[in-house]
N, C-alpha and C positions, 0 to 999 in steps of 0.2 A: 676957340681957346677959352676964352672968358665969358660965359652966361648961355657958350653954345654947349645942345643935349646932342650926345653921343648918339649918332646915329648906330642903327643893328647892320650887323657884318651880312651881305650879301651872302655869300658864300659860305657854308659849312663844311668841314672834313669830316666825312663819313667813314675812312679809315683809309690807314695809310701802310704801308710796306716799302721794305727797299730789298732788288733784287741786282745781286751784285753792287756794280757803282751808281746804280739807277733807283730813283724813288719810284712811284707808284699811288698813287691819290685818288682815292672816289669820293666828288665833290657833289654838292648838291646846294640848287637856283634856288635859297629858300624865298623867292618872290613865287615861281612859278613851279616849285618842285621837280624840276629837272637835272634827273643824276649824269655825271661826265666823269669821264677816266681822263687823267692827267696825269703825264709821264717827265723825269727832269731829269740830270745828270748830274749827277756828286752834290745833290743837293743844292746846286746854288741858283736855276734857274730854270721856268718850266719849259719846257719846250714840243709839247705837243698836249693838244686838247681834245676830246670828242664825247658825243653824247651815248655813254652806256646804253645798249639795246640789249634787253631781253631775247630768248632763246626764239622769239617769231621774227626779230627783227625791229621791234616798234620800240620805241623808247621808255625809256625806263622813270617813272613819278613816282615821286615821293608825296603823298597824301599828307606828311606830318614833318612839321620843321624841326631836322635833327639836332643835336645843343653841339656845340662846338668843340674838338677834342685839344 
């Protein structure tokens, strides 16, 4: 609160979508550059997580920490 520096947000949204009653989130580990799909309902809470894989299967890094939307 008082004299403490604002630590940097873990997590970044890389973009978001809602389908039907359902969000939709591609987040990214800005410590380790590791992108995740994140799914919630009506917005109010997430409820499923997993690490985006590219088209071979391997997971998907982000080389550069994206700014927060």
């Amino acid at each position: 609160m008082f004299g403490k520096e604002k630590k940097d947000q873990r997590f970044a949204v890389k973009e978001s979508h809602s389908v039907g009653p359902y969000s939709l989130w591609v987040l990214c580990d800005t410590a380790t550059g590791v992108n995740y799909l994140a799914a919630g309902g009506n917005g109010l809470s997430l409820s499923s997580i997993t690490p985006l894989l590219d088209e071979n299967g391997t997971v998907v890094i982000d080389k550069t920490i994206p700014e927060t939307i």
